[in-house]
N, C-alpha and C positions, 0 to 999 in steps of 0.2 A: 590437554585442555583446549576447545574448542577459541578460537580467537575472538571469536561473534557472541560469546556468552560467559566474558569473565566478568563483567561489571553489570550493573543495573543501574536502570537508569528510570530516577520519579515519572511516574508517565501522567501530563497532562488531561484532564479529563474535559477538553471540547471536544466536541461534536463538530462534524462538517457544517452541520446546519445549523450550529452555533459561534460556528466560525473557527478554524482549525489553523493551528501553527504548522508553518511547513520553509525548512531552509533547502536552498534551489543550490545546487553547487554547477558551475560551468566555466568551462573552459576562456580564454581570451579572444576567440576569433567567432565572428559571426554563424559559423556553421553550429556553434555549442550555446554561446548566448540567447542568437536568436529563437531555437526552439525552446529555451528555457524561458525565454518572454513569453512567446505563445502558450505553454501548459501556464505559466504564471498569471497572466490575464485571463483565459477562460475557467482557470480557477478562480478566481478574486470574481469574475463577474456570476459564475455560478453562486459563489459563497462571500458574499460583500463582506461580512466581517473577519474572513482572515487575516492570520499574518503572515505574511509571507518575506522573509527574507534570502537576500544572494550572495552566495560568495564567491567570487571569483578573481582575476588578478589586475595587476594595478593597468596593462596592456589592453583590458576588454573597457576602461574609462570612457573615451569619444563614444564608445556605443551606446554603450547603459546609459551616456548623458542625455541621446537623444531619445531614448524611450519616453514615454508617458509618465509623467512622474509619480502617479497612484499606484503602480502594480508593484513594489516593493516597500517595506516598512525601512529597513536600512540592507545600505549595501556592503561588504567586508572588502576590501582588497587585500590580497594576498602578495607577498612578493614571489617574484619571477622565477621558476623551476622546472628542472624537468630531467630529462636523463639521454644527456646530447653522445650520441658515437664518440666511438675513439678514446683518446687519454686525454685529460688535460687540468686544469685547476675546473672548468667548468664543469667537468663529469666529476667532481670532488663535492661539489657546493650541493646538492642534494641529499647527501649521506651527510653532512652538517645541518643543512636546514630543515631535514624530515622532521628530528626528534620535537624541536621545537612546535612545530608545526600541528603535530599531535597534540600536544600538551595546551596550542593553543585551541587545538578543534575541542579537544574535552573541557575545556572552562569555557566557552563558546557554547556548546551543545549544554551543559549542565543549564548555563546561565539563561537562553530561549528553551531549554524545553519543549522541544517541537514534536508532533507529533508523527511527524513522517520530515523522510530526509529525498530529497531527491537529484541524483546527479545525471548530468549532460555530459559526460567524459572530460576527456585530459590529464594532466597532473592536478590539476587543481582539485578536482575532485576527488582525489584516493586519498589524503589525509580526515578529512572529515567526514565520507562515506563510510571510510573504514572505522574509524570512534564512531563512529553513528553504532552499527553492528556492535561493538563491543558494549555500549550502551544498552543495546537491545532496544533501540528505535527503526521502527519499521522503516525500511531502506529497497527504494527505486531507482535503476538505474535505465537510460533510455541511450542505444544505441544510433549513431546517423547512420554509419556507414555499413556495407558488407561483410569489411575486416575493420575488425575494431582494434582500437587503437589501444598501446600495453597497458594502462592503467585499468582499462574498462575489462581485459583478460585477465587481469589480477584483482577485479572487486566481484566480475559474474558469480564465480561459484558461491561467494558468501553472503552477498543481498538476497535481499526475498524475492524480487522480482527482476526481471529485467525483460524491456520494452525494445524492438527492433524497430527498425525502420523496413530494412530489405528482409524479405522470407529469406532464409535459410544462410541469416546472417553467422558467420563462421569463429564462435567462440571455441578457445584451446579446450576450455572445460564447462562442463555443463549446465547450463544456470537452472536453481531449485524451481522456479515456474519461469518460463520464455511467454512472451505475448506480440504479435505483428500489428502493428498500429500505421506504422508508414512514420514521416516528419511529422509532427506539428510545425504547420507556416502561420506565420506573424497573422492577426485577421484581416488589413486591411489585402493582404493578398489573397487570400479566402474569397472576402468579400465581392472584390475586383471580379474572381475569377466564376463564380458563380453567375457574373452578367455577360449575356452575349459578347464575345470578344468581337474584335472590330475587325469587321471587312469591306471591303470596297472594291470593285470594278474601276475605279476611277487613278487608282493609286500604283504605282510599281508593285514588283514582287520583291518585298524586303525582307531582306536576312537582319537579324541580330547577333551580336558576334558577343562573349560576354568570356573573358578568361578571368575570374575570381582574381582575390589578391595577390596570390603565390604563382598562379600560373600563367598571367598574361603575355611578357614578355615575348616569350617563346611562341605562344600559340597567333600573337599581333603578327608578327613575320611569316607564320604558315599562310595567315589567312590572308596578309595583304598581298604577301607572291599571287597566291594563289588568284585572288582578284587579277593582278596586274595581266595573268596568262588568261584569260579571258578575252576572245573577242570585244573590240569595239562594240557588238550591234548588241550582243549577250548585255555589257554592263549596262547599256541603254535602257535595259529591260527591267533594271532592279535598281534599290534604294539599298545602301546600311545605315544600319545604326549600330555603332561599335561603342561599346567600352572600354578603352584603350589601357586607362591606368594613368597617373599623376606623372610618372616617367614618361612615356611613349606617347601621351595624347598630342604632341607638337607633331613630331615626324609623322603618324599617319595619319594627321588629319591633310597633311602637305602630301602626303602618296597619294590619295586619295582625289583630292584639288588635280593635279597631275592629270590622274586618269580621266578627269572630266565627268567622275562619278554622282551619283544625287549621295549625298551622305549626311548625317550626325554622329560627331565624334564628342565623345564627354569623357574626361578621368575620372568621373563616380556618377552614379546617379541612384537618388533614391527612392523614387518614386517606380520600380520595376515593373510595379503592374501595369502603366501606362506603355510602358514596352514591348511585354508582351503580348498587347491587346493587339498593338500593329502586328505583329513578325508573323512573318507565314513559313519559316525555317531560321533556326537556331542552329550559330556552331559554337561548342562548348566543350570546357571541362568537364569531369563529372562528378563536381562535388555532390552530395545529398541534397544540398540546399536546391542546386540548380535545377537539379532533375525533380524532383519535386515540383518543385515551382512551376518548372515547364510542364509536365502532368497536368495540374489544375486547369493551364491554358489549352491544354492542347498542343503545344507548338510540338514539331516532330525533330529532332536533332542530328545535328549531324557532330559527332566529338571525337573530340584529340584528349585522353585523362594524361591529368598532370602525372608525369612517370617518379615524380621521388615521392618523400612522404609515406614510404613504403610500398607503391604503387597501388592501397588502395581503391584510387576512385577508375584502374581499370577492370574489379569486381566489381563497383556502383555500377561502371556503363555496361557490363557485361550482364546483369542482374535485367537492366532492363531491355537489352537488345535480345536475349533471350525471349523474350518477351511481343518483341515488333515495335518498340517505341523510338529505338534509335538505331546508326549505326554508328558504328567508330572505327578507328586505328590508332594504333600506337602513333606515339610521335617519334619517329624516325626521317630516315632521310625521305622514305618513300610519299608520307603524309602529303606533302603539297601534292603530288601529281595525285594520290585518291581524292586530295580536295578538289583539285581542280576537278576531275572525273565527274562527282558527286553534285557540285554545282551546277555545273554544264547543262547535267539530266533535270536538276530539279528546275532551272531560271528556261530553257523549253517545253519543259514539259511541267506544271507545276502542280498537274493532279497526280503527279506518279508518288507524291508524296499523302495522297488522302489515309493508305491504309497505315503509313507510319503516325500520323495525327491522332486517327482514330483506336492505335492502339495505346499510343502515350495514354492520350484522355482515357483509357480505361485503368492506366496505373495510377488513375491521381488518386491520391487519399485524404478529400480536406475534412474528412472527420477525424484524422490523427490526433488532435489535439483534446477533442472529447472524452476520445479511447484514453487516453493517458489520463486525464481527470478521474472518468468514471474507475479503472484503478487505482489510480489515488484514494480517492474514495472510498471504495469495498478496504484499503487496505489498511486507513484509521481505524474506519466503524469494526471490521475485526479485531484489532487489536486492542479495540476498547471493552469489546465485548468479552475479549479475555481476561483483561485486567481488574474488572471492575470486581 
């Protein structure tokens, strides 16, 4: 008996255009969140009378607080799960906390009645995408990255759709219809990036330096050696602005002071469009969100992907250097001296970067988030038209 087709479930009879139920399932970290705000808002502002709720876990809190408070009707928090290496009581607590979990996604789904179910990956997601399916509620799932992460390789085959980010993203088994869309990004980064980004003659040549939550540490060290071995007359020539992170924003704002460099050192900033509007070269991880991001601007990168995590984000940067948008290395011992290399050419010579720019900006995709709607969309009104 097929797993997606033992239960039935009342199917709600909105309309898109009468306003359609739809539960958003994402992960805890901005990479998962925030594309689920973006299709959440350009659906709500396409279809003002949805409802849209999110489920995600109690960790993605500080984010969701600072969203817009219209684009969700209520939010779930879930508690904290997932399936950690090794042996231990913590690789136990999931085979405990699934069954429940189920039992609460099916009194959940019974009780909203949604019309379409949509998930952003992680753990969080596979309990309630998967009762979705068993309900026989139309179920979307939207990949960030290259290689997707196990929950998203254990829901593909069984959802009806599922939405990439990167072409020739690398699922174990085959999903029933695939679609390439790119990220959906938040709109005010949309928005930003659709106006002339900022240039000037009058200004250094500024790098942005931006190592996400999980991978700064390490990549704060490559980049600040890497500065340090630079000529006096080279740093004269350039400005940073770094991201440093809550931990490390004291020491490299003080390496930095040292060198006698121009700089802005910040532990978060949220305002990123304002960032990338300066930066005339990015060095980076390569989460999806980044690279993305940087596409819309234009900015050309130079990346170290975080190596754990499975090593997917050095498929992300490999998807796009393939391409001409960036280049990278591994983080090993070698990384400082390619960094340094890689600077050197860019801060004298700073058009040798045009055609890396000019190919980024060709991978940007700020209709991602439409694309993902307008499947949304066809995949009610079908399923309405079945049912009725």
């Amino acid at each position: 008996m097929s797993a997606c087709g033992s239960l039935k479930m009342p199917h709600s009879k909105n309309r898109t255009h009468q306003g359609a139920r739809l539960v958003v399932y994402a992960g805890p970290t901005g990479g998962h969140v925030f594309p689920a705000q973006s299709f959440s808002e350009g659906f709500r502002r396409r279809f003002p009378n949805s409802r849209i709720d999110l489920v995600t876990c109690r960790r993605a809190k500080p984010l969701v607080d600072k969203m817009p408070q219209d684009i969700f009707y209520a939010v779930t928090y879930l508690p904290e799960f997932g399936f950690p290496g090794g042996f231990s009581l913590k690789t136990l607590k999931p085979f405990f906390l699934f069954p429940f979990l189920l039992l609460q996604a099916f009194f959940f789904l019974r009780r909203t009645a949604p019309d379409l179910c949509v998930g952003f990956g992680s753990f969080v997601s596979y309990p309630g995408m998967r009762m979705a399916c068993r309900l026989k509620i139309p179920t979307l799932m939207h990949e960030q990255n290259r290689i997707p992460g196990k929950a998203t390789h254990w829901l593909a085959p069984h959802v009806d759709a599922v939405a990439e980010s990167f072409e020739g993203t690398r699922f174990t088994q085959k999903p029933k219809k695939l679609h390439t869309v790119g990220l959906p990004l938040r709109s005010f980064i949309v928005d930003a990036a659709a106006r002339t980004r900022e240039k000037s003659t009058s200004r250094p040549f500024t790098l942005l330096v931006v190592g996400g939550s999980q991978g700064a540490q390490r990549l704060n060290g490559i980049v600040t050696d890497a500065i340090a071995l630079l000529s006096d007359e080279e740093r004269s020539k350039m400005a940073v602005i770094h991201i440093a992170g809550k931990r490390d924003h004291g020491w490299v704002l003080d390496k930095y002071q040292r060198l006698s460099l121009s700089c802005e050192v910040h532990p978060f900033y949220r305002a990123m469009d304002r960032l990338f509007r300066k930066a005339d070269l990015a060095v980076t991880r390569a989460g999806a969100a980044t690279l993305f991001e940087l596409a819309a601007f234009g900015v050309p990168a130079f990346v170290i992907p975080y190596p754990h995590a499975g090593g997917h984000q050095r498929y992300n940067a490999q998807s796009f250097a393939e391409k001409g948008g960036l280049i990278f290395h591994d983080e090993d011992p070698a990384a400082k001296d390619w960094l340094v290399e890689q600077l050197r050419r860019a801060i004298n010579d700073p058009r040798s970067l045009a055609s890396l720019a000019n190919a980024m900006k060709n991978l940007a995709r700020p209709k991602a988030a439409d694309a993902l709607i307008d499947i949304a969309r066809k995949m009610i009104e079908t399923h309405e038209d079945h049912t009725r």
